[in-house]
C-alpha positions in Angstrom: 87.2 132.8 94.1 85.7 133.2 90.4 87.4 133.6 87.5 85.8 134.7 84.2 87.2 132.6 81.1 86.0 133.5 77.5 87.8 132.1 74.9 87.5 132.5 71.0 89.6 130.2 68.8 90.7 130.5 65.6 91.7 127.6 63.1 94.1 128.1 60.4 91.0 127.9 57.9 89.8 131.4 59.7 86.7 129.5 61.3 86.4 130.7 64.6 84.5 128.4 67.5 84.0 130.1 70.9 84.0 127.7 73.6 80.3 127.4 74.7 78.9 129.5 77.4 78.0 126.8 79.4 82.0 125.1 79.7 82.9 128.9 80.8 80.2 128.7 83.1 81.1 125.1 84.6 84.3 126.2 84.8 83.7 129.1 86.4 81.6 127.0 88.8 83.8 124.2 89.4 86.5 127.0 90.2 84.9 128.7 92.8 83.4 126.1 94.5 86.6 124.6 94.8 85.9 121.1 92.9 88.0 121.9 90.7 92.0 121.9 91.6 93.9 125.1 91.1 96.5 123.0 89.3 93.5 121.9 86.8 92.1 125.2 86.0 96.0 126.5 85.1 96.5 123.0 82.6 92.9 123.9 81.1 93.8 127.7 80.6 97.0 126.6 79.0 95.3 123.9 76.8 93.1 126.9 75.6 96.6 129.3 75.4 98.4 126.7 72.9 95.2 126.3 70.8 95.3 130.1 70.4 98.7 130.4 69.7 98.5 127.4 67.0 95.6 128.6 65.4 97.1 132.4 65.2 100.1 130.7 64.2 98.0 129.3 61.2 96.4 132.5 60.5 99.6 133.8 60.6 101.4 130.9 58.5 98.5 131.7 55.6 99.0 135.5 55.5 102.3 135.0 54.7 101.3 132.7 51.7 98.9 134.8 50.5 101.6 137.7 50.6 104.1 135.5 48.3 101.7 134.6 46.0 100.3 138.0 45.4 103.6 139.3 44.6 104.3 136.2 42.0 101.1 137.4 40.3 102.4 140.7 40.3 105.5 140.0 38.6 104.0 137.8 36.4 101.2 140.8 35.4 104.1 143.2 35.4 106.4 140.6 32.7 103.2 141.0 30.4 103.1 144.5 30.4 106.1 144.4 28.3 106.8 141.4 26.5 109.4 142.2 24.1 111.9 143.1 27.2 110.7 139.6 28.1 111.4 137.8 25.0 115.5 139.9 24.8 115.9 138.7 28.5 114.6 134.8 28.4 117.4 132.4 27.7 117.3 130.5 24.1 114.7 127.8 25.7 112.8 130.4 27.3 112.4 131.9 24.3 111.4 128.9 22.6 108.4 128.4 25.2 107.6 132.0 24.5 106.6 130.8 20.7 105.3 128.4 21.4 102.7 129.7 24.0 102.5 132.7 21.4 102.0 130.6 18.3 99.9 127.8 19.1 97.1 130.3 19.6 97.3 131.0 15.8 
């Protein structure tokens, strides 16, 4: 019996590492010439299964922060685009830090 195994992984960082031809080949080897226990080759393919999922996990984990801080930009672009509205909204010490930032420029 031989299997085929390629796996790519991904880290959170978006590096991605593909397990080298010659472990998929070993493997591969080591499954079909029966050296290798069934039981074995199943804990490996799940080792490489978690790693996946943790590293799309990551991926996924970092979209989502990239998303929220997008949208604070845009809300903070979108505030400038009309600052007197800002200034009439913005409690008393908001206001005051609103001078401030305005005036020490001056």
């Amino acid at each position: 019996m031989r299997m085929l195994v390629s796996v790519t992984c991904v880290s959170p960082t978006g590096r991605s590492s593909t397990s080298s031809p010659q472990q998929e080949e070993r493997l591969i080897d080591l499954a079909s010439d029966g050296e290798l226990a069934p039981e074995k080759i199943r804990a490996r393919l799940r080792k490489i299964q978690v790693e996946r999922t943790r590293a799309q996990q990551g991926l996924d984990d970092t979209g989502d922060q990239l998303e929220l801080g997008a949208r604070k930009l845009q809300q903070y672009l979108d505030l400038r685009d009309n600052p007197q509205a800002l200034y009439l909204r913005a409690p008393e010490n908001g206001r005051r830090d609103l001078n401030t930032a305005s005036f020490s420029k001056l």
